[in-house]
C-alpha positions as a LaTeX table, in Angstrom:
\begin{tabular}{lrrr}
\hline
Residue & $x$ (\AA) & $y$ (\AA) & $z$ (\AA) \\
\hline
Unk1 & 80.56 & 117.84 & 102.03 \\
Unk2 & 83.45 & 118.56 & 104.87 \\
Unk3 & 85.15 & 122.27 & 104.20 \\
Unk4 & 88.52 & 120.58 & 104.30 \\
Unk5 & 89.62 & 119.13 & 100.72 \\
Unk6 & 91.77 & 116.33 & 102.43 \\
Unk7 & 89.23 & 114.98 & 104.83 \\
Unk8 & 85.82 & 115.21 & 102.18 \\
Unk9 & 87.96 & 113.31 & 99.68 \\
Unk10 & 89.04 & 110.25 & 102.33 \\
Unk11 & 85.62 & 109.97 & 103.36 \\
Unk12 & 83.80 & 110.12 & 99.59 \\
Unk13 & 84.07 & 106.55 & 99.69 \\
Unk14 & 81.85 & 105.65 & 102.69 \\
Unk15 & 79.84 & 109.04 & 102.87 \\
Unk16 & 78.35 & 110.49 & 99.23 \\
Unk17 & 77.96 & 113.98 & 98.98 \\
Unk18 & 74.26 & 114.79 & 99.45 \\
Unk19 & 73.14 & 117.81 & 98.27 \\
Unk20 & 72.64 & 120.88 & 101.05 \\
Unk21 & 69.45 & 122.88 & 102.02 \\
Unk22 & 70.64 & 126.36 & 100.45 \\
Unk23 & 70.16 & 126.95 & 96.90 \\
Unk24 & 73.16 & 126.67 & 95.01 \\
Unk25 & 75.54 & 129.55 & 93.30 \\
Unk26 & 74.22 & 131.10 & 90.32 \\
Unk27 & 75.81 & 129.23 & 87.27 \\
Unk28 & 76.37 & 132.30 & 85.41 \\
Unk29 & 80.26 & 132.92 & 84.49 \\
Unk30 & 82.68 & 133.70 & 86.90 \\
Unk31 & 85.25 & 136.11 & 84.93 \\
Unk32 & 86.50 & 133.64 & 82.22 \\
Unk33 & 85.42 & 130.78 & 84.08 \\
Unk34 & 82.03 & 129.23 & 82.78 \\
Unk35 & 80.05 & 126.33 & 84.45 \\
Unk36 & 77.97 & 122.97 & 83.00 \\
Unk37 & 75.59 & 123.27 & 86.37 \\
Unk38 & 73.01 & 120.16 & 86.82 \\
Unk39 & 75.36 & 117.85 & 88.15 \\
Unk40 & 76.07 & 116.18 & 91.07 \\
Unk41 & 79.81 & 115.55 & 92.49 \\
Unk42 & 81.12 & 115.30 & 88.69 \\
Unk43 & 84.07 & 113.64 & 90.00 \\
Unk44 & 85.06 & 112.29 & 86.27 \\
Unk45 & 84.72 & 113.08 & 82.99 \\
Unk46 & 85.63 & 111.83 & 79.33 \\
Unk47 & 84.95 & 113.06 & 76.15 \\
Unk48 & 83.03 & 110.50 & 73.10 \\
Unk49 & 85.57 & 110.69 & 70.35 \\
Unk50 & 83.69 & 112.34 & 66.99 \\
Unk51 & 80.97 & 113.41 & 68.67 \\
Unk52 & 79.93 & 116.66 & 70.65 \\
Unk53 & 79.12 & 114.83 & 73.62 \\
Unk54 & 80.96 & 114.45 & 77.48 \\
Unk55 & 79.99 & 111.97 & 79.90 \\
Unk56 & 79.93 & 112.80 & 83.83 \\
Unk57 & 79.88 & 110.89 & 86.66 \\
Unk58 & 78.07 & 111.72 & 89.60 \\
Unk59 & 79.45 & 111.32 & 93.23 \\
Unk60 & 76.65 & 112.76 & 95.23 \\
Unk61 & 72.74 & 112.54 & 95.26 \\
Unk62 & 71.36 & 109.67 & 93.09 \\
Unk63 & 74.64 & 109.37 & 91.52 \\
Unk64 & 73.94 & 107.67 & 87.66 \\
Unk65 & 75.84 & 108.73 & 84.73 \\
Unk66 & 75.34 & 112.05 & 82.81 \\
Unk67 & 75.54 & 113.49 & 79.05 \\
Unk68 & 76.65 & 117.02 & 78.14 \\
Unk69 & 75.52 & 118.45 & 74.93 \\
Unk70 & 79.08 & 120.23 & 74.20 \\
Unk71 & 77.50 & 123.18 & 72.42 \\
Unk72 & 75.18 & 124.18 & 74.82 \\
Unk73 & 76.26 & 122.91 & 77.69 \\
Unk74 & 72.91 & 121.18 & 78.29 \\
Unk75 & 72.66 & 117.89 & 80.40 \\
Unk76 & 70.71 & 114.68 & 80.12 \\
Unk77 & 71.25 & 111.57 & 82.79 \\
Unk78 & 72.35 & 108.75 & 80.57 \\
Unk79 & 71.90 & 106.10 & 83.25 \\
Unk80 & 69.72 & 105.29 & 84.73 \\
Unk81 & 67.23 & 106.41 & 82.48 \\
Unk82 & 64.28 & 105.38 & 80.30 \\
Unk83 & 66.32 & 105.40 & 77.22 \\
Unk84 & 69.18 & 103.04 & 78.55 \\
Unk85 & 69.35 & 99.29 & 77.54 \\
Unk86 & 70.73 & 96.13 & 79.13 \\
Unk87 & 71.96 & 93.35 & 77.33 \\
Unk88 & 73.99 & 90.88 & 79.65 \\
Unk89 & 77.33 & 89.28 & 78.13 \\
Unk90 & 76.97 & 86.43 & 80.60 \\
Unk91 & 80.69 & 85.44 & 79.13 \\
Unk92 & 82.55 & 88.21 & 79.10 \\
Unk93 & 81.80 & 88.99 & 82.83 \\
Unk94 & 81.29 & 85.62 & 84.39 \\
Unk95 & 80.04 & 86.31 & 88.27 \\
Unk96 & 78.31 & 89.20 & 87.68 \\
Unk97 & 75.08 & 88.71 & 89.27 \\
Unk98 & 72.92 & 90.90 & 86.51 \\
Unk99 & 72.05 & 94.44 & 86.01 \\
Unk100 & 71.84 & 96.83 & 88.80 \\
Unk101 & 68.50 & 96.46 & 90.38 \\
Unk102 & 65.94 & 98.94 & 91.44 \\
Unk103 & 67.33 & 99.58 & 95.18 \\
Unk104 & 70.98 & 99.99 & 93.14 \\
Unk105 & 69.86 & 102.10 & 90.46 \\
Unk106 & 68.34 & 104.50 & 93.17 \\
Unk107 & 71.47 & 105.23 & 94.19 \\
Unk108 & 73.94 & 104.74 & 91.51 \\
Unk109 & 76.92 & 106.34 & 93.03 \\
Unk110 & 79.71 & 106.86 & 90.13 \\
Unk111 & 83.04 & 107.30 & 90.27 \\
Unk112 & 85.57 & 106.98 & 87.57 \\
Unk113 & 85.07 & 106.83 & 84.17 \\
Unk114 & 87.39 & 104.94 & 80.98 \\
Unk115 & 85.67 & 105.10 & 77.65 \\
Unk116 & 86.86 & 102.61 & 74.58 \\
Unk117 & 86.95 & 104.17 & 71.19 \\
Unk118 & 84.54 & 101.33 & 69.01 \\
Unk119 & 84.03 & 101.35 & 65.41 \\
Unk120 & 81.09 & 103.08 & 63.61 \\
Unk121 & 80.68 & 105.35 & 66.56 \\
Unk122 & 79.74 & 102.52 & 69.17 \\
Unk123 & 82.00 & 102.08 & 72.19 \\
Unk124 & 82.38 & 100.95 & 75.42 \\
Unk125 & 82.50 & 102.90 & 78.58 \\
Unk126 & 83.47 & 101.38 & 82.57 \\
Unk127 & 82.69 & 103.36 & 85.45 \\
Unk128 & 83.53 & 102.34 & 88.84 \\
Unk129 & 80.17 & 102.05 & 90.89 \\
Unk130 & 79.81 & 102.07 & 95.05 \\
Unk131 & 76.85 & 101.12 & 96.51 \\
Unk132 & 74.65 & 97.88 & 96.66 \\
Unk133 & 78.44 & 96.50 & 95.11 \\
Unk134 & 81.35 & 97.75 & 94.56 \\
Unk135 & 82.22 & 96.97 & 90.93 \\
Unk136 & 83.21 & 98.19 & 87.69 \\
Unk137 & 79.99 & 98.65 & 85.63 \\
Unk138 & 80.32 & 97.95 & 81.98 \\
Unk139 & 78.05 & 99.78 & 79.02 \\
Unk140 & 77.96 & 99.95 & 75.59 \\
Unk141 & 77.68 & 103.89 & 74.55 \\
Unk142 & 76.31 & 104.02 & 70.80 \\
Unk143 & 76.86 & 107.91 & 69.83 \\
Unk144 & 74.59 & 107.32 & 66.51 \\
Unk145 & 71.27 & 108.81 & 67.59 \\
Unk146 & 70.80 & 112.23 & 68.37 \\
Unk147 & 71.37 & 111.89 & 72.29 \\
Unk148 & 73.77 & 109.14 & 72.87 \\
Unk149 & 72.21 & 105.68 & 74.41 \\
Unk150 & 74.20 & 103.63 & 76.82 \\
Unk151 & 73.07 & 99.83 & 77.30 \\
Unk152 & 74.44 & 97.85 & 80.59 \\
Unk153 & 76.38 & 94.88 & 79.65 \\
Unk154 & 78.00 & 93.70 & 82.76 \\
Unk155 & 79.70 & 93.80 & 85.56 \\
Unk156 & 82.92 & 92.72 & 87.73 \\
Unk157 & 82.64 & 93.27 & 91.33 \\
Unk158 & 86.07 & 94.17 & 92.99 \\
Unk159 & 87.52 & 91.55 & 95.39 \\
Unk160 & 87.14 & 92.70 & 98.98 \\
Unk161 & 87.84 & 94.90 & 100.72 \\
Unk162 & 89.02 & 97.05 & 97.66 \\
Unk163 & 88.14 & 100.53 & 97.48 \\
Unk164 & 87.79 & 101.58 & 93.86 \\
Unk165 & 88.44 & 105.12 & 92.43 \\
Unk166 & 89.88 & 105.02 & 88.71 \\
Unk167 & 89.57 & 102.45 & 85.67 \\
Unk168 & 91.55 & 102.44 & 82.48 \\
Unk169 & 90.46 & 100.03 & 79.53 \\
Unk170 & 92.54 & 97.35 & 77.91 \\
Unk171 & 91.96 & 96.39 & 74.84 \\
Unk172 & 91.52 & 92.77 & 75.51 \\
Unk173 & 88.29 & 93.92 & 77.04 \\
Unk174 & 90.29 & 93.27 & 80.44 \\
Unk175 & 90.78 & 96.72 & 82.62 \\
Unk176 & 93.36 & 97.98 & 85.56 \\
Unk177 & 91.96 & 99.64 & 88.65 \\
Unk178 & 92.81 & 101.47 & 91.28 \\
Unk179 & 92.86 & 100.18 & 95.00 \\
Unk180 & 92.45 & 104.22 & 96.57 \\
Unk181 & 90.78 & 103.48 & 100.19 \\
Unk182 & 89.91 & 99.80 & 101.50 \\
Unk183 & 86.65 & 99.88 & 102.61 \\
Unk184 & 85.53 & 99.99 & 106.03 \\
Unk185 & 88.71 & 101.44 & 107.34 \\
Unk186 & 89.73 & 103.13 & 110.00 \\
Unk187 & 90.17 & 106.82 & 110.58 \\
Unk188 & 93.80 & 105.64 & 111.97 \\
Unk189 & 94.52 & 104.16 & 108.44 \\
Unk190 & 92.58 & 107.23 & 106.32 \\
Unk191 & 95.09 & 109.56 & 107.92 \\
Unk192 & 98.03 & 107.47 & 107.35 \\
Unk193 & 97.43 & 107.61 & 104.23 \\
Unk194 & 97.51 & 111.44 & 103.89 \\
Unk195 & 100.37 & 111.68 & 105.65 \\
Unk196 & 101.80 & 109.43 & 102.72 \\
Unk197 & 101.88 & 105.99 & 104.00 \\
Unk198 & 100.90 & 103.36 & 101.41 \\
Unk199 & 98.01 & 102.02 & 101.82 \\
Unk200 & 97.12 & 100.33 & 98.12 \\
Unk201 & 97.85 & 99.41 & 94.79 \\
Unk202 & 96.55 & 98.48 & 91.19 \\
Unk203 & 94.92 & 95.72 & 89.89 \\
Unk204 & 94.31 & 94.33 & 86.60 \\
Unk205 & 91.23 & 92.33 & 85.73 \\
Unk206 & 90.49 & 89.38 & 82.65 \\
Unk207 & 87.78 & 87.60 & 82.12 \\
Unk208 & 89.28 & 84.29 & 81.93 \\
Unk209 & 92.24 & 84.82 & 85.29 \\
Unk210 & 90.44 & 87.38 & 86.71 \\
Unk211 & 91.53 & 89.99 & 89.74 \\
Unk212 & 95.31 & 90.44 & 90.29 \\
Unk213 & 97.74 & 92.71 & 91.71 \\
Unk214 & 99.31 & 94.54 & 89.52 \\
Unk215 & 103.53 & 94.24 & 90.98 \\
Unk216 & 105.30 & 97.24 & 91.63 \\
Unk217 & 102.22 & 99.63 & 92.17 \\
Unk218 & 101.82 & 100.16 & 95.69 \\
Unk219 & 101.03 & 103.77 & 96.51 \\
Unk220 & 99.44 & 106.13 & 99.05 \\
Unk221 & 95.85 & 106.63 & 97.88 \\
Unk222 & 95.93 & 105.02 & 94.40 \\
Unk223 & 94.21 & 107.25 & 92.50 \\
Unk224 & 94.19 & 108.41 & 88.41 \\
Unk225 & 95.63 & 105.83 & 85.76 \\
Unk226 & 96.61 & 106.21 & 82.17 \\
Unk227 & 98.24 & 103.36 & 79.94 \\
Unk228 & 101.06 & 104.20 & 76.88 \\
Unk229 & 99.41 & 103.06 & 73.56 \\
Unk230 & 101.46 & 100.05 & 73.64 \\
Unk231 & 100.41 & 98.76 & 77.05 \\
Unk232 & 103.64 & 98.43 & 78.34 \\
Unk233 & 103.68 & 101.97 & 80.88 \\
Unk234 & 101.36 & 102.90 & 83.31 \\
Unk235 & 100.83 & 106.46 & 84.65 \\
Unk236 & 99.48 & 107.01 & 88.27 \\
Unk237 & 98.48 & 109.58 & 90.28 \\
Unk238 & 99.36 & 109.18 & 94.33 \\
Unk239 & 96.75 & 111.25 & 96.04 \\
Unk240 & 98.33 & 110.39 & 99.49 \\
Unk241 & 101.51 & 111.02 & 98.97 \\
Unk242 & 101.06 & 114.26 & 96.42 \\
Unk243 & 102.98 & 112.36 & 94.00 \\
Unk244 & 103.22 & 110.49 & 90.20 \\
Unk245 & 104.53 & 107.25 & 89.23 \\
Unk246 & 105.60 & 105.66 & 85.78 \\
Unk247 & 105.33 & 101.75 & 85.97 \\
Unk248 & 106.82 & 99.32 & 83.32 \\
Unk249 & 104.22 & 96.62 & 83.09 \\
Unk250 & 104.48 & 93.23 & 81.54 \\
Unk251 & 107.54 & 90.65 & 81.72 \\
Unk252 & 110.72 & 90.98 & 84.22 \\
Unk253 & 110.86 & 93.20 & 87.33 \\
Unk254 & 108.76 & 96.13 & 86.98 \\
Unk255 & 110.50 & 99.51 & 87.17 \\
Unk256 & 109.62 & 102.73 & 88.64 \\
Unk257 & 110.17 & 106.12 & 88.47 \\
Unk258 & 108.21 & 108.43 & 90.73 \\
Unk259 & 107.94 & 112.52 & 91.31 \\
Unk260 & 106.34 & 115.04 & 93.35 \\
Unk261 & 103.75 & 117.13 & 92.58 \\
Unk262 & 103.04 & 119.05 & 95.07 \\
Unk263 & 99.44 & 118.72 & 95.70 \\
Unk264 & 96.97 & 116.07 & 95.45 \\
Unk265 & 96.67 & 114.80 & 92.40 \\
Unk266 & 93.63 & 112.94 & 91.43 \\
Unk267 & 92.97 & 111.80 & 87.93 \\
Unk268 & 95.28 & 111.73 & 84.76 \\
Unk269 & 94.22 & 111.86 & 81.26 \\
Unk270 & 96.18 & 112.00 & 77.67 \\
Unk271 & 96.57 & 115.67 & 76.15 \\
Unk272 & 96.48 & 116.07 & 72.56 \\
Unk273 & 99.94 & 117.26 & 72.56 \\
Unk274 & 101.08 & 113.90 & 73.80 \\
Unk275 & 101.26 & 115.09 & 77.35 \\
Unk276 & 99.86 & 113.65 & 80.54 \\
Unk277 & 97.15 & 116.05 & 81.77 \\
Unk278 & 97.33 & 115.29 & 85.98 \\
Unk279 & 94.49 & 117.37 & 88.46 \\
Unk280 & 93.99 & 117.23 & 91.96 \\
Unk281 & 93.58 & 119.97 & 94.97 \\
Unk282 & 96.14 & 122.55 & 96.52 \\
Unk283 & 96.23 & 123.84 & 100.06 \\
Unk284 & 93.89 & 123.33 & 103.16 \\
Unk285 & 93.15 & 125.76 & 104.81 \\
Unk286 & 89.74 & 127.87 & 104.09 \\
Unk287 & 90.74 & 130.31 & 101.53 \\
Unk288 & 93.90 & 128.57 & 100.41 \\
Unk289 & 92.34 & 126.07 & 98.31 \\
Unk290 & 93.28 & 125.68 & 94.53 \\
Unk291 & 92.42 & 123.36 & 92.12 \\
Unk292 & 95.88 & 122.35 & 90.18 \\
Unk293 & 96.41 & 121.14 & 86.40 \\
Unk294 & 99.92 & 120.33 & 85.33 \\
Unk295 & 101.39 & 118.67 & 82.33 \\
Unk296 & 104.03 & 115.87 & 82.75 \\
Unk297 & 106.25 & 114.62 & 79.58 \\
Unk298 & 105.64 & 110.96 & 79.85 \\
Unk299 & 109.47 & 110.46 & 78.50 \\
Unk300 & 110.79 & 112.54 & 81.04 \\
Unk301 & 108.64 & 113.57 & 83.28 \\
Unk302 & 109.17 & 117.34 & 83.42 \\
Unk303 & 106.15 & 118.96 & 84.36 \\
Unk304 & 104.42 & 122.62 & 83.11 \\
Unk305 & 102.00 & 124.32 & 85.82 \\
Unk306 & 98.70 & 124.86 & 83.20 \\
Unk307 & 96.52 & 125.87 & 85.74 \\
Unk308 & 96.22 & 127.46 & 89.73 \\
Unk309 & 92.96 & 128.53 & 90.72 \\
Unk310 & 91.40 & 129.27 & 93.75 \\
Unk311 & 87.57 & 127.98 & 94.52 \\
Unk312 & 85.13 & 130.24 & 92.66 \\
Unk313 & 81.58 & 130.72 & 92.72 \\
Unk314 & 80.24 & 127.10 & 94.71 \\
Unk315 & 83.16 & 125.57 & 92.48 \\
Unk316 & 86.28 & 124.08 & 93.79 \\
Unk317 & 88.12 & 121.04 & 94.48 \\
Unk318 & 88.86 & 119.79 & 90.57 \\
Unk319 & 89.32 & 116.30 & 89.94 \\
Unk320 & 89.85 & 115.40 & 86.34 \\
Unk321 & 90.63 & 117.76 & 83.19 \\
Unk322 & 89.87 & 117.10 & 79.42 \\
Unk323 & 90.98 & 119.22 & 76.43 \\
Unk324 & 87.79 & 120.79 & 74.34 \\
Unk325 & 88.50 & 123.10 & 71.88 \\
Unk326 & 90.91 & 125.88 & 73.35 \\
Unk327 & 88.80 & 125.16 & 76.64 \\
Unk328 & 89.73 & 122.93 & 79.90 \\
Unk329 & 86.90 & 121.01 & 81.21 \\
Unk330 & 87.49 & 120.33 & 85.11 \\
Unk331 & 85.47 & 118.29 & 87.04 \\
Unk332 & 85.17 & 117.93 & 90.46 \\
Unk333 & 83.94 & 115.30 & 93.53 \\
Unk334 & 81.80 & 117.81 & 95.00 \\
Unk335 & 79.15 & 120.07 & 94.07 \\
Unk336 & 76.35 & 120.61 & 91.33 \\
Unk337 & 79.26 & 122.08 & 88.32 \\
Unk338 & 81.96 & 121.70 & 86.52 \\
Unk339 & 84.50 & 124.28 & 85.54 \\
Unk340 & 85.55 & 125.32 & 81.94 \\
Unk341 & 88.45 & 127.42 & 82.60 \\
Unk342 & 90.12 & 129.29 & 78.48 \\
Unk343 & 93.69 & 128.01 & 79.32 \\
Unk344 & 94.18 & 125.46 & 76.43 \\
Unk345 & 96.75 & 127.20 & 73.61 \\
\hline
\end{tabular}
């Protein structure tokens, strides 16, 4: 991975992080920072509701999709594995041409991550997938057995030449996406879009109409989405632009409010206060490099600085942040850990 922030995030895309030659940082705690070591570019994270389980994606290596034991911080890979299961739903995602095969499954790079609270403990989980396609890989995630066991579904492979980054569930088994960096672009266009320019948007997927822009939402480096509970707001981070946006969606012109952050934020996920938790990276230069958590009111956007922390110990560059006890669990889209940082009152 590139020692700038800015330029190893516009090229994650088209270049994986691959582990280095030297042995990584001791995962021992760092002051009050602790680490979940094991992993590989955990670029997103969510948490299985009832359960004392997180799963991670994987940006870098052999990618797949990883399970952390909450109380010991132990991991297991999830997928691809001997314990996961496939069982296609050849209607509810027409095209897909089948489950990954062995060349895809080799290198099963994952990116992010929306899990759909089932009943009896059973639910389903997207992650957006580059490789052999870039797609939106579907799994059910039953959290009954002892380790939780996630079965491969289906598929929906975005409509070209999208660059995925973030997925949010809808409940009509339908999803919205995020359009960060096209694919195959130029470095012309990859620095335009740091400097701000916009470059993409969202788009919102059904089984039975398919892809479609999603009006309203062009941004600089479409990144993070969240949803209100009654579907009719969307939340979105602007990685590009160092920015957020509130969207109206659904009938009439869509409206828009939009405010700077002041770094760049990545992904966005609910608090249990009610909050919007955004993350993303802080400053540049070598030495100047934070990773930032804020809270935004979704009502009126006012945000509260949670966290400012400088890289630490072969950690930096946080991506995503869930709530776990009193703890924050950050991920991020580089290197073998993930941060658990005692800010959470």
């Amino acid at each position: 991975m590139r020692s700038l922030i800015l330029t190893g995030l516009a090229l994650a895309l088209t270049a994986p992080i691959v582990p280095g030659a030297q042995a990584p940082p001791s995962c021992t705690a760092a002051g009050d920072v602790r680490f979940v070591c094991g992993q590989q570019g955990p670029e997103d994270l969510v948490v299985i509701p009832g359960s004392q389980w997180v799963v991670a994606s994987a940006m870098g290596g052999s990618g797949g999709l990883n399970l952390i034991r909450i109380s010991d911080r132990s991991s297991v890979r999830a997928f691809p594995s001997d314990s996961a299961k496939a069982r296609f739903d050849t209607k509810g995602y027409v095209g897909c041409a089948g489950p990954p095969d062995a060349a895809a499954r080799a290198k099963f790079i994952t990116h992010g991550l929306s899990l759909e609270p089932g009943k009896r403990s059973v639910h389903r989980l997207l992650a957006v997938t580059h490789g052999s396609r870039e797609s939106i890989e579907v799994f059910e995630l039953d959290a009954k057995p002892a380790v939780p066991v996630l079965t491969w579904i289906g598929c929906v492979v975005a409509p070209d030449p999208v660059g995925l980054n973030s997925v949010r569930w809808l409940p009509d088994g339908g999803f919205i996406a995020t359009n960060f960096l096209a694919r195959n672009v130029d470095a012309e266009s990859r620095t335009k879009m740091l400097a701000g320019e916009k470059n993409g948007e969202l788009w919102e997927w059904h089984v039975n109409t398919g892809w479609a822009k999603v009006p309203g939402s062009e941004a600089a480096g479409a990144n993070g989405i969240e949803i209100s509970e009654d579907g009719k707001t969307l939340y979105v981070a602007a990685w590009g632009s160092q920015s957020f946006f509130r969207l109206s969606r659904g009938a009439g012109s869509p409206k828009r409010d939009e405010i700077p952050l002041g770094f760049r934020v990545d992904n966005i996920r609910w608090a249990k206060d009610g909050s919007l938790l955004a993350t993303g990276q802080g400053g540049t230069a070598p030495g100047s490099q934070t990773t930032n958590v804020v809270k935004i009111d979704p009502k009126t956007l006012a945000i509260t600085e949670v966290l400012r922390r400088p890289d630490v110990n072969g950690y930096g560059a946080g991506t995503v942040a869930v709530e776990i006890d009193k703890d924050l669990w950050v991920g991020s889209f580089r290197g073998d850990r993930i941060a658990i940082f005692p800010v959470v009152k």
